[in-house]
Every structure is written in structure tokens, then in C-alpha cells.
N, C-alpha and C positions, 0 to 999 in steps of 0.2 A: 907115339910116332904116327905118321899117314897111315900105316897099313891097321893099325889098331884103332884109329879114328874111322876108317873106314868099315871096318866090324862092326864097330858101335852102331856104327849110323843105318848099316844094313838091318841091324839086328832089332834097332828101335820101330823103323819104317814098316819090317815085318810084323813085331809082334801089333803095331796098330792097324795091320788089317782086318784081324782078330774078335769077332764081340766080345768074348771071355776079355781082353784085355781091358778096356770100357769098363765091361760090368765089375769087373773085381776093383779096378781104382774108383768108379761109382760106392760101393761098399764100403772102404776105407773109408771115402770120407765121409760117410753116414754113420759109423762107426765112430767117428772121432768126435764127431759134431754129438751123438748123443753119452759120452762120457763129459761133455760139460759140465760144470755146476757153479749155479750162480755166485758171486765172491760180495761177503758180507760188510769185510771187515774194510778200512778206508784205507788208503794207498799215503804210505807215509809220504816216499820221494814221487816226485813229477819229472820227467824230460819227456818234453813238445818238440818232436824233431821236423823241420818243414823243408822240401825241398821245393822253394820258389821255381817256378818254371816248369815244372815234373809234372806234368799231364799226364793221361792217359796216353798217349800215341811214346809220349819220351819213356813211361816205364814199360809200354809194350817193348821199344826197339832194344830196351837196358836186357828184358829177359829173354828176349831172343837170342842177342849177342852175347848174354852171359852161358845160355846152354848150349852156343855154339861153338865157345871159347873151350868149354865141358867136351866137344865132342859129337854133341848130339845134334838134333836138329833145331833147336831152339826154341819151338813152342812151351815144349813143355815141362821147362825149367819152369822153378821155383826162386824168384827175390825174398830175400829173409823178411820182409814186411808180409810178406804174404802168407807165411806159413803161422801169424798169427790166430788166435783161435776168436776174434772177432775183426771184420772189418768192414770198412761201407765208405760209400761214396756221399758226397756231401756238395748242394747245390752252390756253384759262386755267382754272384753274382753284387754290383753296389744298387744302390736304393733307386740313384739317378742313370744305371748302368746297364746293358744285358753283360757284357763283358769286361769284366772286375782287373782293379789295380792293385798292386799289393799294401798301399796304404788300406784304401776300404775293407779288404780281405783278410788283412793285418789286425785291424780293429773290430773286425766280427770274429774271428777266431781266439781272439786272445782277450776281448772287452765281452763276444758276446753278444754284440750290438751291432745290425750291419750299415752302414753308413756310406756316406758321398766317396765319390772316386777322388783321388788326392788326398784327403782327408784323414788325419790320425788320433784317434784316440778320444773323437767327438761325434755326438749322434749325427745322424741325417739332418736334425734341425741347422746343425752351424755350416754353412754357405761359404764353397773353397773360395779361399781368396780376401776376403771378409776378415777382419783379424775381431772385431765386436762382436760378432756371433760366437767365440770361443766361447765367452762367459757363461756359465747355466748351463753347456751343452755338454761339460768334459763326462767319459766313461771310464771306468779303472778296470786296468787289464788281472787277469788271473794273479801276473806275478805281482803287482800292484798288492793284489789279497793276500796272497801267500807271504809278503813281507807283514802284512799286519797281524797274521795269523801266528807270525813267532819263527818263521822259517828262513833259511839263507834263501837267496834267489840270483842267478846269474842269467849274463845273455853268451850266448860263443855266434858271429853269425862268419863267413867269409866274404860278405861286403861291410862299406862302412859301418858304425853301429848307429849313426844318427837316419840310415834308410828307412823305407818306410816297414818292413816288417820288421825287425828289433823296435825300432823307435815308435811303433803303437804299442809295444809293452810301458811305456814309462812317458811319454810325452802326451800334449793335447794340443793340437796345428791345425791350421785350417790349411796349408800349401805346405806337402811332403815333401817339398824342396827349400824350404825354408831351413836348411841345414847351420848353416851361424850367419848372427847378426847381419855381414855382408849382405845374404841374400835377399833380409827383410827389407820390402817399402817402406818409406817415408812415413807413410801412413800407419802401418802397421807399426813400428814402431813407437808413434808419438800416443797411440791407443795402447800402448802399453806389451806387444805383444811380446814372446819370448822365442827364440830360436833355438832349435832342434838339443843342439849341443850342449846349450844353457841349461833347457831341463834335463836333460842326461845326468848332469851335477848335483840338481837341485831339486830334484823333485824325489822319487822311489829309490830309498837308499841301498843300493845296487851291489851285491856282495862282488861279483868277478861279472867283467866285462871284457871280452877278448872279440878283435872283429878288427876292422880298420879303420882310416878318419881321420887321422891327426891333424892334416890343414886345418877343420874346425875349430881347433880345439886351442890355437895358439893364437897370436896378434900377429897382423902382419908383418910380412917381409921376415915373419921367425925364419929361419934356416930349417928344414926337417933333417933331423940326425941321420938318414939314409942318406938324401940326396940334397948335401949344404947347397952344391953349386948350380941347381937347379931351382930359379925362380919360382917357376910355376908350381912346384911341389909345396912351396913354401906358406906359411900360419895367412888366414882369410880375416880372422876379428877385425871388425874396427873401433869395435870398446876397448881395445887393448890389454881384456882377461885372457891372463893365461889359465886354463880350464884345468887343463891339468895339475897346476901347483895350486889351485884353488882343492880340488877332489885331495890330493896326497895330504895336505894339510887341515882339513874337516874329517879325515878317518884317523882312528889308530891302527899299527898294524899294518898297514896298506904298501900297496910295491906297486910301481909303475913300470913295464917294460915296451919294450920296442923291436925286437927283433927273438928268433928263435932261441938266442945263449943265454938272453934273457930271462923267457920262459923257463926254459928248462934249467935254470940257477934256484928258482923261484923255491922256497921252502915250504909245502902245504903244509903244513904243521905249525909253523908258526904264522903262517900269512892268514889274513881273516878277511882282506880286501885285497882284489889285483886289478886292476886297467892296465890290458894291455892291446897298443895301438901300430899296428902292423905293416901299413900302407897309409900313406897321405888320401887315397880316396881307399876302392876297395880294394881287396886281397886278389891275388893274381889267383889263374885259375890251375888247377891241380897240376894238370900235366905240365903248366907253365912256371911253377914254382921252383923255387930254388930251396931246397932242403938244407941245403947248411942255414941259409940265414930266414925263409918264413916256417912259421909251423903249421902244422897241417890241421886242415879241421879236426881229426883224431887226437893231434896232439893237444889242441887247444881242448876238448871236451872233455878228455882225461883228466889234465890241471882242473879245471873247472871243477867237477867231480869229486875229485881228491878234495880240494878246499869245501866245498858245501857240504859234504859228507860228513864232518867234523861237530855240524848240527846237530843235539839229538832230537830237536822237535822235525828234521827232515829238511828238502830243499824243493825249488821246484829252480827246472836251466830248462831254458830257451837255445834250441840249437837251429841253424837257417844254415842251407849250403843253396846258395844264389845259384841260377842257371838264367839269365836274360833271356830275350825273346831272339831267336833265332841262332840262339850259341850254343845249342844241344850237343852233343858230339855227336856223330852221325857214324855209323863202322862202314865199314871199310865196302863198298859196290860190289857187285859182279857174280855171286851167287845167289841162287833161288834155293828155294828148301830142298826142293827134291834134286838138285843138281847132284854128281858124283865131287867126292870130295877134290881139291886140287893136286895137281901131280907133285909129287914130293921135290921135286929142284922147284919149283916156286916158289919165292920167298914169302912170307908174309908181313903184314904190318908191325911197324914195331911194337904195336899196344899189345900184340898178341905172340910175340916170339919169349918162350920160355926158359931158352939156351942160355948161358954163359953169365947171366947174371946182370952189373951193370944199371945202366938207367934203363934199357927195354926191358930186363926184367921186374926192375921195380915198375914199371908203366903195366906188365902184365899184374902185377898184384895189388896194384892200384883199383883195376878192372876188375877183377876177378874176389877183389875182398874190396867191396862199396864201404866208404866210411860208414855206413849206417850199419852194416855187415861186421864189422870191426869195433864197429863203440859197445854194441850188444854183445861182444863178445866178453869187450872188457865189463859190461856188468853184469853180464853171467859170475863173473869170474869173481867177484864182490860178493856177489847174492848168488850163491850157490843154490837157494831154493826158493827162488822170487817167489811172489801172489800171484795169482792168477788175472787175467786181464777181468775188467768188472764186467757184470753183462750191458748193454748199452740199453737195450727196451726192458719194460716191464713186460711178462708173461700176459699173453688178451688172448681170450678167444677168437677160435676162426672166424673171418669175416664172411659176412651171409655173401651166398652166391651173386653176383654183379647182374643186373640187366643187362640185356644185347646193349651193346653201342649202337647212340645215334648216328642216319647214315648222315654222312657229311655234305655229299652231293646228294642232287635231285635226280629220280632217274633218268632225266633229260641231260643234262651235265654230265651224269656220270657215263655216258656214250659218247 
């Protein structure tokens, strides 16, 4: 309740005026950091989970909001990626870029390789737009290896699967909009090039694929089994392959679905291959979802999981939860940290009302258990006693003391 929220908040503020407070959370986690010990042995499964868009400033405002949803004042919450026992930051940037697209970023993270902006799954040499420079330049993504290594490999993303971050796992484009044939030039095409969708089919034979897309994936004027009466929803080909009945009929095993009852019919156990295709472009966004009929990225990683699991040589899944440029959620205005809490007849937002259950409750548990928070729950719950994360550096000696910095100004300038 308010008047217990308000204890808390009193009780945090106070004890951080405190050095001993400092010093003893200083301690801990010196303490923690030196019970490390380096991990030898090789990591059978992989999951790469990315959230497109998640900057620095968006996971500051998520941990703010999360310890303030807690009660407290929100600094100094903990996001469950953070209580990992290594972690670090990693420069972005494309080759031709300071400020990186998700194709380029796509394909250095998952190839290794950092390359042109637009550009998927080909080094820096091949020239966006250019469909002849494909040739010689392609790079193979992790999951790429990990299929040849003998292992399941899925993608789960909630935009389309043919985007640029899934689609640098398996494809090789010189224009990350080059989604089906439709989109390809004239040019491009008569040079032979291939469309996003195309290699999705054809190239890195892809255990479970769950994400959305479907216009791609059919001939036109197809009908989309959600929305028949809706033109624009409808199949883009104009080679007249249907993608899908091509993929069902090149697997054994394999299931196609399309909607949540789908999914959740799906037998892991027997199933060895799933495409499932959700949205005609990409998947709606969480709070805007409809639970009876899409599934959730939780729910899509779990199947996932369940079926590659089944490997004994292991898996490695590719998981992407899209946030575009400017579509962060933003919480709710109007207090500052040190404010007094609000007066109890103030209602609060519905992401944050805990009462009665409902869709505002589900919106709070949404918030308050992050799908990333929830899928590690469920493989806790698998691996009761995972491996340790590996060390990322080798052991070096300390580095000799640095010379002063050169001044930058002159000391004319610098007056």
C-alpha cells in the first residue's frame, strides 16, 4: 500500500546517507567478483538474446521504473542482465557509419564482421545497393556454424523474420529491404540476386523460426489467413512461390502455424521443424497484443527451446525483441526521485496498478517480469545447475602506469 511504499522509500533515502551503507555494498561486490572462477569446459546450448533499440538511456529508464514499481526509488534496482557475473559494453558502429543500423550491427554480432549500413551478411567490401558485389563478399553467421557443427539452431524475433537483425543470421543482401522479390530491381534481379525470403528457405537449414512476415512469403494477391478481406495485408511475390509450401514440403516433420492456437497445439516432441508466421509484417507490440490470438515473445522462446532441446549435440536460438527508434515506452511524468510519494486517492497508471487482476494486471506483470526476466527463469528451471558464464578476457598483467595526457589546447587557447 502508499503508507508502506512510503517506509520503504524513507528508509532507502536514509540509510544512503550513510558511508557504512556504500562501504558494505562496495564489499559485496568485491566479494563476489573475487569467488569467480574461470569456466573451462565449452557451453553446450547458446541463446543470443538482443533487444534492438535498448540503449543505454532505455535500460537506465526500464531500471528506474522497475525499482520504482518495487517501491523504492529506482536507482538502485537491479535488471536481471545485470546481476550477471560478467558484462561490458561493446562499441557500435558500420564501417561507412559513426551511427550503426541494425543490418551492419546484425552482421557484426552474429558474422563477426562489421560491415556497411543496410547491408546483411556481407563484408564491408560489397557496396549497398549493388547486387554484383554480393559475390566473394558473403560472411557466415554463428548460427550458420552451429548448424554445421551438428547442432539445432532457431531464430524467435517479434518483427518480421526477413529484418535485418534475424535475417544477418542466414542471408547475404546488399539492401536490408530487399525482403521478396517484389522489392528487388530490375537489375538486381537479372544479375541474379535473391530476396530476403528466398534465402530464409534456401540457404541455413533453420530448425524453428517464429517471428512475423507472411506477406513475403506468398504470391500475390494470396489472402493472409488473419485478415482475407484486407488487400494490403495480402502475399507480395511476383515469381508466384509460395515459400511456405515450398519449406513444409523440403522438411520432414515440420508444422506451419499462424496464430497463437497454433502454436500452442504444436507437439515438441514430435515436431523437428516449426515456421511460424504471426503478422503479415511485424508482431504487434506487447502491451498491444492480443493474447488469445498472438503469442508472446515468452511464449514463442519456450516452444523454441522445447523443440531444439531435443538435440543432444545442443542448440544455439537467436532471440530479438524489436524496440524502433522512438517507440521506447516512456513511464508515466511527474515525479523526481526525492519527491514524497503520491497521495493514496491518486490513481495510477494502468501499467502499474496491481489490484483486481484483469488486463492492468497482466500489463503490471508484464513490466515487472521483462521477458528476458521470465525466459531465464524458465531455463533455470531446465538447468537447475547451469555453467558458469566463461571469462571473456584472458588473465594480463597490470598495465604500466600511463604518461600524463597530451594538453590539447595551447596555453593561448586554453584561456
Amino acid at each position: 500500500d502508499s503508507a508502506g511504499w512510503a517506509v520503504l522509500m524513507i528508509q532507502t533515502l536514509k540509510d544512503e546517507k550513510a558511508p557504512a551503507y556504500w562501504n558494505e555494498r562496495a564489499r559485496r561486490t568485491l566479494e563476489s567478483a573475487l569467488t569467480l572462477a574461470p569456466v573451462t569446459r565449452h557451453a553446450k546450448n547458446i541463446v543470443l538474446f538482443l533487444g534492438d533499440g535498448m540503449g543505454i538511456s532505455t535500460v537506465s529508464a526500464a531500471r528506474i521504473y522497475k525499482g520504482q514499481l518495487e517501491g523504492g526509488p529506482g536507482e538502485d534496482s537491479r535488471l536481471a542482465m545485470e546481476t550477471f557475473p560478467y558484462v561490458a559494453l561493446a562499441k557500435t558502429y558500420n564501417v561507412d557509419r559513426q551511427v550503426p543500423d541494425s543490418a551492419g550491427t546484425g552482421t557484426a554480432y552474429l558474422c563477426g564482421v562489421k560491415a556497411n549500413a543496410k547491408t546483411l551478411g556481407v563484408s564491408a567490401a560489397a557496396v549497398y545497393g549493388k547486387c554484383n558485389t554480393t559475390w566473394g563478399n558473403e560472411v557466415h553467421s554463428i548460427l550458420h556454424r552451429a548448424k554445421q557443427s551438428g547442432k539445432s539452431v532457431g531464430i524467435v524475433t517479434t518483427t518480421r523474420v526477413q529484418h535485418a537483425s534475424p535475417g544477418a543470421s542466414y542471408a547475404h543482401v546488399v539492401n536490408r529491404e530487399w525482403y521478396s522479390d517484389a522489392d528487388l530491381p530490375k537489375e538486381a534481379i537479372r544479375q541474379g540476386c535473391k530476396d530476403i525470403a528466398y534465402q530464409l528457405v534456401h540457404n541455413t537449414d533453420i530448425n524453428v523460426i517464429l517471428g512475423g512476415g507472411r506477406m513475403y512469403m506468398t504470391p500475390r494477391k494470396t489472402p493472409d489467413p488473419e485478415y482475407p478481406t484486407d488487400p494490403k495485408q495480402s502475399g507480395t511475390r511476383k515469381d508466384g512461390l509460395d515459400l511456405v509450401e515450398r519449406w513444409l514440403s523440403a522438411k520432414e516433420g515440420a508444422r506451419y502455424v499462424w496464430n497463437k492456437e497454433g502454436l500452442d497445439a504444436v507437439d515438441e516432441n514430435s515436431t523437428d521443424y516449426l515456421l511460424g508466421l504471426f503478422e503479415p509484417k511485424d508482431m504487434k507490440y506487447e502491451l498491444n497484443r492480443d493474447a488469445s490470438t498472438d503469442p508472446s515473445i515468452v511464449e514463442m522462446t519456450e516452444k523454441a527451446i522445447r523443440i531444439l532441446r531435443r538435440n543432444p549435440r545442443g542448440f544455439f536460438l537467436f532471440v530479438e525483441d524489436e524496440l524502433p527508434p522512438g517507440a521506447g515506452p516512456v513511464p508515466p511524468a511527474g515525479r523526481e526521485r526525492r519527491d514524497p510519494p503520491p497521495p493514496p486517492a491518486q490513481p495510477l497508471p494502468p501499467a502499474v496498478r496491481s489490484a483486481g487482476g484483469g488486463r492492468s494486471a497482466a500489463r503490471r506483470g508484464r513490466v515487472t517480469s521483462h521477458p528476458v526476466i521470465r525466459i531465464a527463469n524458465f531455463l533455470i528451471a531446465e538447468n537447475p545447475t547451469p555453467l558458469p558464464l566463461p571469462r571473456l578476457f584472458s588473465e594480463a598483467p597490470p598495465p604500466p602506469t600511463p604518461s600524463p595526457l597530451p594538453r590539447l589546447l595551447s596555453p593561448t587557447l586554453a584561456h
